[in-house]
N, C-alpha and C positions, 0 to 999 in steps of 0.2 A: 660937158659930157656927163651921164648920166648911166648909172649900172642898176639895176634891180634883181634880186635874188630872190626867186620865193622858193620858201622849206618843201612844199608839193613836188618841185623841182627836183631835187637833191632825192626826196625820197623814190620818187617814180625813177631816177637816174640810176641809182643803190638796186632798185628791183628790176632794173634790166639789164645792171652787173651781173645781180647773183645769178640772175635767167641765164644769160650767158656762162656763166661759169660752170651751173649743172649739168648745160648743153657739154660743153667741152666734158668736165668728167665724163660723161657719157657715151661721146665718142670715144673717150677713151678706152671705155669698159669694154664697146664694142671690138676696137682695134686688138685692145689685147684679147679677144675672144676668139676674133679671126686668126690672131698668130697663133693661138695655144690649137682652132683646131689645124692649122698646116703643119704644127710641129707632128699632131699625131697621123697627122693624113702620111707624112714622110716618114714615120715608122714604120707603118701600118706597109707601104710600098716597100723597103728594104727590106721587110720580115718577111714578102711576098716572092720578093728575086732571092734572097735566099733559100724560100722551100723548094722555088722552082729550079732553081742554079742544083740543088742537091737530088732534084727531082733527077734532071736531066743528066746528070752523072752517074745517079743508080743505076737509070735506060741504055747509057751508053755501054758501062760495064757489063750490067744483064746482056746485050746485042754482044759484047767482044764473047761474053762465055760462051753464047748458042751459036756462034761460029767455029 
């Protein structure tokens, strides 16, 4: 039996670790990008049913007084 090992090997193998590894940071950066913008997308939507929930409660009481 017989093994050979060359160092071109190891090196080319190391630089398509670290490829892979900056790929992953990456995605990662992305992923937290997309949650940071659904957290404000889901603000942004609560802030909206609020004005509008308060909207619709002015209209209702304005309608009770003009009766």
């Amino acid at each position: 039996m017989s093994l050979t090992w060359n160092l071109n090997d190891f090196l080319t193998s190391r630089a398509s670790v670290d490829g892979f590894d900056a790929e992953v940071r990456g995605l990662q950066a992305d992923r937290d990008r997309l949650v940071d913008g659904i957290r404000i997308e889901v603000v942004q939507a609560m802030t909206s049913l609020d004005t509008a929930s308060s909207a619709l409660e002015t209209s209702a009481q304005g309608l009770a007084a003009a009766e």
